[in-house]
C-alpha positions in Angstrom: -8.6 11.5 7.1 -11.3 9.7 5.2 -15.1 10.7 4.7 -17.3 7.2 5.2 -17.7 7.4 1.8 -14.3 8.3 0.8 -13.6 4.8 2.9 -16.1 2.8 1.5 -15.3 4.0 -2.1 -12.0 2.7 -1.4 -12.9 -0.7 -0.1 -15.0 -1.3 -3.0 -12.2 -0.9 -5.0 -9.6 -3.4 -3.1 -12.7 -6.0 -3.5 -13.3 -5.0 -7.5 -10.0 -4.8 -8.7 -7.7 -7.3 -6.2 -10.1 -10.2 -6.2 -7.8 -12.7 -5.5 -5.1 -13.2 -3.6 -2.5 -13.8 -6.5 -3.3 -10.1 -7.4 -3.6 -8.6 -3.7 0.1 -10.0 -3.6 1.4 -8.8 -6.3 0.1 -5.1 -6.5 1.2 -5.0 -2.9 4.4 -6.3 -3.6 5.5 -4.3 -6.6 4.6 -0.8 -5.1 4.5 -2.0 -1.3 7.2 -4.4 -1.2 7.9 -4.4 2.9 3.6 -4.0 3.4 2.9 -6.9 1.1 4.2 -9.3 3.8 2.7 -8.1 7.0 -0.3 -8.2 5.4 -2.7 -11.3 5.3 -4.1 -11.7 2.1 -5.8 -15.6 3.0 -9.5 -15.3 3.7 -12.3 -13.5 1.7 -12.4 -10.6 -0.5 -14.2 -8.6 2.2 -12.1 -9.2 5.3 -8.7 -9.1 3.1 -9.7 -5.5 1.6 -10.3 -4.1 5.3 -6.9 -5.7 6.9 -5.1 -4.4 3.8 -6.9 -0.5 4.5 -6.4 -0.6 8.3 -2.6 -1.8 7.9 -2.2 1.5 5.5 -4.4 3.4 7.5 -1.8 2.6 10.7 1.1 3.2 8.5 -0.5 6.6 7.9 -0.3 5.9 4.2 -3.7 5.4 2.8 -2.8 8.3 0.4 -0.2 6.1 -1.4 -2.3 2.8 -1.4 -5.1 5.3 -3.2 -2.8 6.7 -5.5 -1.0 3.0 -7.0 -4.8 2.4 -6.9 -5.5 5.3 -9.0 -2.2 4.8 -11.7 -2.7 1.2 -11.8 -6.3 0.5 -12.6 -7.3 3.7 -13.9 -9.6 5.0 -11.4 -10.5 8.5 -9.4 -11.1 7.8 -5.9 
């Protein structure tokens, strides 16, 4: 389980480093191949970031989605 800022750390870095959709897609479909298609990634940064957490967060895998973001981008969340 995620602290609040744990959550919003993580947020923050679906809106930084998956700004548009053409990216959202294609991290999600190169580690996440069968998540990158129930996910909607249409609409705006903000609402895309939170359907993409809460769809990981009810596959119970918000560990993974923070580690690809980790390797991928560089990051320490």
């Amino acid at each position: 389980m995620l602290t609040s800022e744990q959550k919003n750390e993580l947020i923050k870095a679906l809106c930084n480093y998956l700004d548009t959709r053409d990216k959202r897609f294609m991290f999600l479909k190169i580690l996440f191949p069968i998540l990158a298609y129930k996910i909607n990634l249409e609409g705006s940064i903000k609402n895309t970031s939170w359907e993409i957490y809460n769809e990981f967060e009810k596959q119970e895998m918000l560990e993974s989605l923070i580690m690809g973001l980790n390797n991928v981008f560089n990051l320490k969340l």
